[in-house]
C-alpha positions as semicolon CSV with decimal commas, in nm:
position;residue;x (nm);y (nm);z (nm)
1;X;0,000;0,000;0,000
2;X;0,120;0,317;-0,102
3;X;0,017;0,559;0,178
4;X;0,018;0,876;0,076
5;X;0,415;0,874;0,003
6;X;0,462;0,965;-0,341
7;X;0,514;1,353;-0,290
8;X;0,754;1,294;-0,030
9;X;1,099;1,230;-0,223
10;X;1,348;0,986;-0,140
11;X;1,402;0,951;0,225
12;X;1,313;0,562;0,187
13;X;1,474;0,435;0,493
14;X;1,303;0,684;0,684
15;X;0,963;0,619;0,501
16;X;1,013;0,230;0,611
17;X;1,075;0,285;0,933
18;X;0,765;0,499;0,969
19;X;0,512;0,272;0,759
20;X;0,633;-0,067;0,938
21;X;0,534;0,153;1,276
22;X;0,206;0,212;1,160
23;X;0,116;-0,180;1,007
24;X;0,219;-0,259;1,371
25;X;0,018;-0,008;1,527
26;X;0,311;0,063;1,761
27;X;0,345;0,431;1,626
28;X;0,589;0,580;1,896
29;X;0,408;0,923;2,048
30;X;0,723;1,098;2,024
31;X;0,916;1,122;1,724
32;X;1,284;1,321;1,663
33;X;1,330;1,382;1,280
34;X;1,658;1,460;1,256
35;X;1,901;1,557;0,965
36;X;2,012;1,816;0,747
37;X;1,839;2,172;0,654
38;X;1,593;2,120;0,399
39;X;1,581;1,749;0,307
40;X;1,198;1,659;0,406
41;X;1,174;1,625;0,800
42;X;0,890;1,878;0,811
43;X;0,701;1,697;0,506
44;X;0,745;1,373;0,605
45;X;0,602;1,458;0,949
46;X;0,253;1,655;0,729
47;X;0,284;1,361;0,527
48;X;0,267;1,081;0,821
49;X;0,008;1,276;1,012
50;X;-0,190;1,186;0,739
51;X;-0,123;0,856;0,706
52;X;-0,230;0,794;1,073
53;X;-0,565;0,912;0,999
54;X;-0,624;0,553;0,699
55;X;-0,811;0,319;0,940
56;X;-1,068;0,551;1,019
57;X;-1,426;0,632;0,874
58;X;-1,349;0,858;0,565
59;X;-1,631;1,154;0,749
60;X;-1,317;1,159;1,072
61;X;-1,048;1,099;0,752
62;X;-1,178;1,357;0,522
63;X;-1,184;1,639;0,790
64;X;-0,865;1,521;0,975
65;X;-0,657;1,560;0,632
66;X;-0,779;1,861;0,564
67;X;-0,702;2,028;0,878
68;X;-0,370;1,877;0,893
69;X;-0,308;1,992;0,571
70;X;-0,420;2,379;0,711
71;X;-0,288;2,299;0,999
72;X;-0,564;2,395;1,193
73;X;-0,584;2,283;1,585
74;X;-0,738;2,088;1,722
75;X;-0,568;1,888;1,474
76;X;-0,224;2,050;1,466
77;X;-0,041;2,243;1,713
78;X;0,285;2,397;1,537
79;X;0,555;2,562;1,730
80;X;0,808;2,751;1,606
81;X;1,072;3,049;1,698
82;X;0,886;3,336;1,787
83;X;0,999;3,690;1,911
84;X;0,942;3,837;2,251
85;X;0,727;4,078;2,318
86;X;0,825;4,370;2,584
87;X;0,641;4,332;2,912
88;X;0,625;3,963;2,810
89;X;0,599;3,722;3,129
90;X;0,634;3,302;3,100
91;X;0,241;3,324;3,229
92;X;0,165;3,506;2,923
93;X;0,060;3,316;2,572
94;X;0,325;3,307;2,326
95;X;0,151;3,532;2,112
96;X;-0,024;3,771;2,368
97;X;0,157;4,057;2,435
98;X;0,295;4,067;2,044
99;X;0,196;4,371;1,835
100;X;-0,058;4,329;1,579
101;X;0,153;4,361;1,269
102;X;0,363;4,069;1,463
103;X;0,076;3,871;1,477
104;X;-0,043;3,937;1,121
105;X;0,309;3,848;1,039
106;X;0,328;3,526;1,187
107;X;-0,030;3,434;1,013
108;X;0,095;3,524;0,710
109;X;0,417;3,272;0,762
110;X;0,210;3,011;0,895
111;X;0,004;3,080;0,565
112;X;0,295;3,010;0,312
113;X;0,416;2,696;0,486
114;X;0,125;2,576;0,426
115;X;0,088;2,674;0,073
116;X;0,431;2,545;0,033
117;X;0,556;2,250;0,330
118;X;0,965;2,378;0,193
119;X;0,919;2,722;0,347
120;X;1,132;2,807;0,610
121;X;0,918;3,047;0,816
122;X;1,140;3,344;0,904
123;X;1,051;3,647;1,116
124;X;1,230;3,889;1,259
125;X;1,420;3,861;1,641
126;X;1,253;3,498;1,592
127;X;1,541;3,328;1,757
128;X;1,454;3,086;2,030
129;X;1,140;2,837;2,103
130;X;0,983;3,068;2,450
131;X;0,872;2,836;2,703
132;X;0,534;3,040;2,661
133;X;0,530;2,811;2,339
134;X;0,515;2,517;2,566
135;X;0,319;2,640;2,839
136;X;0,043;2,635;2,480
137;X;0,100;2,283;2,389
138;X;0,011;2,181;2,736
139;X;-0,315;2,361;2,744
140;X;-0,377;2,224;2,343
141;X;-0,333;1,823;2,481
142;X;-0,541;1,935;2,825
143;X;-0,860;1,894;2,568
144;X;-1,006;1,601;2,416
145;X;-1,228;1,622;2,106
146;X;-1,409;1,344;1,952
147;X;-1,337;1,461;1,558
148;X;-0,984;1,468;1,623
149;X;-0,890;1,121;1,810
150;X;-0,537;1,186;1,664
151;X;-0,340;1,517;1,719
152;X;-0,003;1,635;1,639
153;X;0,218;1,899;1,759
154;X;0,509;1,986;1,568
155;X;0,821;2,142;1,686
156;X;0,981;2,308;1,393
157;X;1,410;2,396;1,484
158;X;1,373;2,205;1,791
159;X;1,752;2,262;1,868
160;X;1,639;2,635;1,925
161;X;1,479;2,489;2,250
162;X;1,716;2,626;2,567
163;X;1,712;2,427;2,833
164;X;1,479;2,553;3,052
165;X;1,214;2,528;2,763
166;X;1,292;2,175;2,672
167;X;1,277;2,095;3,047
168;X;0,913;2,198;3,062
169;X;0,858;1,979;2,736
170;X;0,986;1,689;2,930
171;X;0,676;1,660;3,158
172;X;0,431;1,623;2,844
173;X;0,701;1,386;2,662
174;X;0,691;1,110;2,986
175;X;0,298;1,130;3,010
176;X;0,119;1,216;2,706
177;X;-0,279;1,218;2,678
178;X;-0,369;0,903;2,429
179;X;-0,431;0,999;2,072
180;X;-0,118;1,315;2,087
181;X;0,181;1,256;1,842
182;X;0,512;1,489;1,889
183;X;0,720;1,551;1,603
184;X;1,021;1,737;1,705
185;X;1,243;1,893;1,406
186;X;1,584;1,969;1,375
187;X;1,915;1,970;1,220
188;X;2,113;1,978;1,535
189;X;1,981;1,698;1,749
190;X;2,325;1,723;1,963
191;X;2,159;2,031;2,123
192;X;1,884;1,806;2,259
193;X;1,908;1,710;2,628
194;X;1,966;1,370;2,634
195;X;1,639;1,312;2,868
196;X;1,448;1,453;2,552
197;X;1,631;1,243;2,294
198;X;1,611;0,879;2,501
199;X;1,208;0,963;2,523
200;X;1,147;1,002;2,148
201;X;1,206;0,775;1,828
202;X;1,503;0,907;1,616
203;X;1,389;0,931;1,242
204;X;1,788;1,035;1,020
205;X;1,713;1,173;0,719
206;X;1,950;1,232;0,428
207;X;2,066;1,463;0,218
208;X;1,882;1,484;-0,102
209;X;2,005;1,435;-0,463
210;X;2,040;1,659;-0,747
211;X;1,742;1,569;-0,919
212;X;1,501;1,579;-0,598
213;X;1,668;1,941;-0,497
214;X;1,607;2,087;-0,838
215;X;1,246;1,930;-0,849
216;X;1,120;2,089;-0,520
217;X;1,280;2,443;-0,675
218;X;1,095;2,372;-1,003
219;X;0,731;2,256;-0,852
220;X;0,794;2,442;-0,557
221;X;0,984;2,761;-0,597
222;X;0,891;2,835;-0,993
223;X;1,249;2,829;-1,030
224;X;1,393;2,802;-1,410
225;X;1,471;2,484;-1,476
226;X;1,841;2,551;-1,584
227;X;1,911;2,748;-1,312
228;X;1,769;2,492;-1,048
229;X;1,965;2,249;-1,158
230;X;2,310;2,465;-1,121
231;X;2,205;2,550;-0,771
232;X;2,111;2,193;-0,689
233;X;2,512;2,122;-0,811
234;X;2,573;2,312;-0,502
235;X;2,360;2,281;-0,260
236;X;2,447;1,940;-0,050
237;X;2,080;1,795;-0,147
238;X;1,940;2,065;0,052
239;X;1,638;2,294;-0,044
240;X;1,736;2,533;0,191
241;X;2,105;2,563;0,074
242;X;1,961;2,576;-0,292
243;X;1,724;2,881;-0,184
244;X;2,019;3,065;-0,043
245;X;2,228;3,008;-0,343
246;X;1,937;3,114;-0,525
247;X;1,843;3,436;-0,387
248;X;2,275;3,543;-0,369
249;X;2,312;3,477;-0,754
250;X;2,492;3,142;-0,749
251;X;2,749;3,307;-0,986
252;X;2,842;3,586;-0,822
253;X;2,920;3,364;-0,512
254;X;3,184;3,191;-0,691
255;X;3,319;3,453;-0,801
256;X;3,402;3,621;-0,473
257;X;3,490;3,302;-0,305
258;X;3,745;3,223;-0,593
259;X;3,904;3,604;-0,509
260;X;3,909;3,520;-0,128
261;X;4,073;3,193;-0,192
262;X;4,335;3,403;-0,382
263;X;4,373;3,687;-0,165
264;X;4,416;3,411;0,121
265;X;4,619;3,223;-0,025
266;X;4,877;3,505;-0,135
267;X;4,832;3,647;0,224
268;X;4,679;3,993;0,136
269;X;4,442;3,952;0,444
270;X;4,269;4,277;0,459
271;X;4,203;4,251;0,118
272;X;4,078;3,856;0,167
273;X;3,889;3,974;0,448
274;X;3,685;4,267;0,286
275;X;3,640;4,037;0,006
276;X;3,486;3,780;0,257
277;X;3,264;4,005;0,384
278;X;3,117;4,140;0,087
279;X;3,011;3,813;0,024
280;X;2,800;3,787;0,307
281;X;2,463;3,944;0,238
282;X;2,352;3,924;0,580
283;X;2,675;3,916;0,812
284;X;2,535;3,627;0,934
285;X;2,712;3,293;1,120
286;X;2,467;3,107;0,857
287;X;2,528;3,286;0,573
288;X;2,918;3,232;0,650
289;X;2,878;2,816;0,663
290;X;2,730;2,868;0,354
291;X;3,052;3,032;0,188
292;X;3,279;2,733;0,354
293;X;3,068;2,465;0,242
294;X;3,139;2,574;-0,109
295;X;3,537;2,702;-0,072
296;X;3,546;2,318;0,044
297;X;3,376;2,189;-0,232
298;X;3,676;2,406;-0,424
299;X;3,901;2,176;-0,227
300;X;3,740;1,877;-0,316
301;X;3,760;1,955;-0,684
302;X;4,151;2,045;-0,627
303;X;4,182;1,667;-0,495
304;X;4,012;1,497;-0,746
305;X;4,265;1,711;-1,005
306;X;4,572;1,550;-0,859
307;X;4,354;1,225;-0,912
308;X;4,314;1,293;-1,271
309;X;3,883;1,359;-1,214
310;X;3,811;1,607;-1,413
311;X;3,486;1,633;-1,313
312;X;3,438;1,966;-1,136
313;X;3,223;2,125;-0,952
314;X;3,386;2,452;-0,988
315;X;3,413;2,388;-1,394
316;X;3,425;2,776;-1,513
317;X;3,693;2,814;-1,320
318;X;3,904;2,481;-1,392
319;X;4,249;2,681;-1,481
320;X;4,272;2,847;-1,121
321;X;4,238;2,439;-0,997
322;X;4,539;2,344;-1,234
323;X;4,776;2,660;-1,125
324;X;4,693;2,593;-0,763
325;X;4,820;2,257;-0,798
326;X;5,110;2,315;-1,008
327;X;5,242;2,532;-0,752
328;X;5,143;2,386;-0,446
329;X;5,124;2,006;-0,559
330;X;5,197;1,947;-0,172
331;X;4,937;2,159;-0,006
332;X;4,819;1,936;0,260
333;X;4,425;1,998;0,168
334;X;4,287;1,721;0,356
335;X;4,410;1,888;0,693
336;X;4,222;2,195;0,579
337;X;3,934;2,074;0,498
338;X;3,882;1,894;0,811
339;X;4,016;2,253;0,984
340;X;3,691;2,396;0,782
341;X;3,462;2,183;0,944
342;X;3,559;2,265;1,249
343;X;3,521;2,647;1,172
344;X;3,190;2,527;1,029
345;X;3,058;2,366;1,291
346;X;3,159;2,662;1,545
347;X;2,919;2,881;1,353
348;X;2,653;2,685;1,509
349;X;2,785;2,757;1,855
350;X;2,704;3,124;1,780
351;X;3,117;3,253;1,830
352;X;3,226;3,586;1,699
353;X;3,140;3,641;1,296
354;X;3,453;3,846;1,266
355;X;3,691;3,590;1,498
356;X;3,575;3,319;1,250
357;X;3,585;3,452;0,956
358;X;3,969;3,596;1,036
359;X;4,024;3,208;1,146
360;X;3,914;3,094;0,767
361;X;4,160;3,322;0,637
362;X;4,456;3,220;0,778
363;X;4,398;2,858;0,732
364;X;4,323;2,885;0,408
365;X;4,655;3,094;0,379
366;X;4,834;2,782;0,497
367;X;4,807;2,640;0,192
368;X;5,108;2,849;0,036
369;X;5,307;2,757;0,349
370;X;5,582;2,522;0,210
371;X;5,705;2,201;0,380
């Protein structure tokens, strides 16, 4: 039986693991779907909601998909980042003391997700999940309703969670009401306290490929086919890398990175660094894991050169690959591209912009450094 999978794409361990739950009818009422930006998690989670709802008398079906699909309580309960509002006290809703265009604004987001299950909602000083957020779930599974024996509550960036707020989660993870399903999203599961981790199922998902990334920016985004399928190149199968690319013109990107590899590399800092930072559009920590995701992609493609693969990634600009290694055949690039991902991974941890992006520099200026 099918079950409602086909629009979800690839992900087909994950889609096993979740369909041989629900032939058992031993679906878990906590689930952590974890994995990259962009690859499905949210989806999958719409997707299964639905799925649930099979077995029942198409009058409850017919109404429960729907309202899933407009994720309309009682059926859903989605939680997201939302800003605080001045005066705002943990008694308070998570909404309450917001301004009106705030609220308007969050509508609006909530709107386009669910036009579109690939947008990432974004609003402004939206940076953490407020424990007023959970103080609302707990009041949404304090009420039973007979037309929705199955309700959902997803937790979109659950990583942005502090402590304190995924404490208070913990209460309604160890004694849910029958009939509630959590879904808890994220691409950083690490930053999940291992007391909410070891009381949910972990779902991995996986990056996507070419072909599915540059499908959901065709049927999705209206994006040209041509260019969706250069951005996919680059994105690391996910959507929300590919949007990003997207909306910085792909091949202006490489341009600039190409001029801060040089400038690096030839040890002209402030000019590297200027350079750096007129590639980021946003001065962001995010925006700046985006730029060394592709510089080592650049590195990749000067490794498979010495390997005799041709087949770069970085193909318009093949001849500064060939110089680079004909003068510094014995770069060690392996060591710096695990140094990158150690830079990468500290723009999660929120550390200085301007500290890290100096740090990039200079190791990528060790590659000129002869042995």
């Amino acid at each position: 039986m099918n079950y409602n999978w086909d629009k979800v794409l690839e992900q087909e361990q994950a889609k096993e693991i979740l369909t041989s739950f629900y032939e058992r009818r031993r679906v878990p009422h906590a689930f952590i779907f974890n994995g990259p930006e962009g690859v499905g998690k949210y989806f999958t989670a719409l997707q299964y909601s639905q799925i649930l709802y099979s077995d029942f008398s198409d009058n409850i079906k017919i109404n429960a998909v729907r309202n899933i699909k407009n994720l309309q309580e009682p059926f859903v309960k989605l939680i997201f980042p939302l800003p605080r509002a001045k005066g705002e006290t943990s008694e308070d809703s998570s909404i309450e003391k917001l301004s009106k265009e705030q609220i308007e604004l969050i509508q609006n987001e909530i709107n386009k997700k669910v036009i579109n299950p690939y947008y990432k909602i974004s609003i402004e000083d939206a940076n953490t999940i407020k424990i007023n957020s959970i103080r609302d779930i707990k009041k949404f599974i304090g009420y039973e309703y007979q037309n929705a024996p199955l309700r959902f509550i997803f937790i979109v960036d659950a990583d942005l969670m502090n402590e304190q707020t995924q404490n208070a989660l913990l209460k309604s993870l160890e004694e849910p009401p029958k009939g509630i399903i959590f879904f808890l999203i994220t691409s950083n599961i690490d930053k999940l306290l291992p007391t909410i981790q070891s009381r949910c199922w972990i779902v991995n998902f996986n990056p996507l490929s070419e072909h599915a990334v540059t499908k959901v920016l065709i049927d999705y985004f209206n994006v040209n086919e041509n260019i969706a399928r250069k951005v996919a190149h680059f994105s690391d199968g996910s959507v929300y890398k590919a949007l990003i690319l997207l909306e910085r013109n792909l091949d202006l990107l490489l341009e600039k990175i190409i001029s801060v590899l040089r400038y690096s590399i030839g040890k002209r800092f402030s000019t590297a660094y200027n350079e750096l930072l007129e590639s980021l559009s946003e001065y962001s920590n995010e925006e700046l894991k985006v730029i060394i995701s592709l510089i080592k992609i650049w590195l990749n493609d000067v490794i498979k050169h010495r390997y005799n693969n041709n087949n770069f990634y970085f193909v318009d600009y093949k001849e500064t690959i060939e110089k680079f290694n004909s003068k510094f055949y014995d770069a060690d690039v392996e060591n710096l591209y695990h140094k990158l991902d150690v830079i990468e991974n500290y723009c999660d941890k929120n550390l200085n912009l301007n500290v890290l992006s100096l740090n990039l520099i200079f190791e990528l200026a060790s590659l000129s450094i002869r042995n």
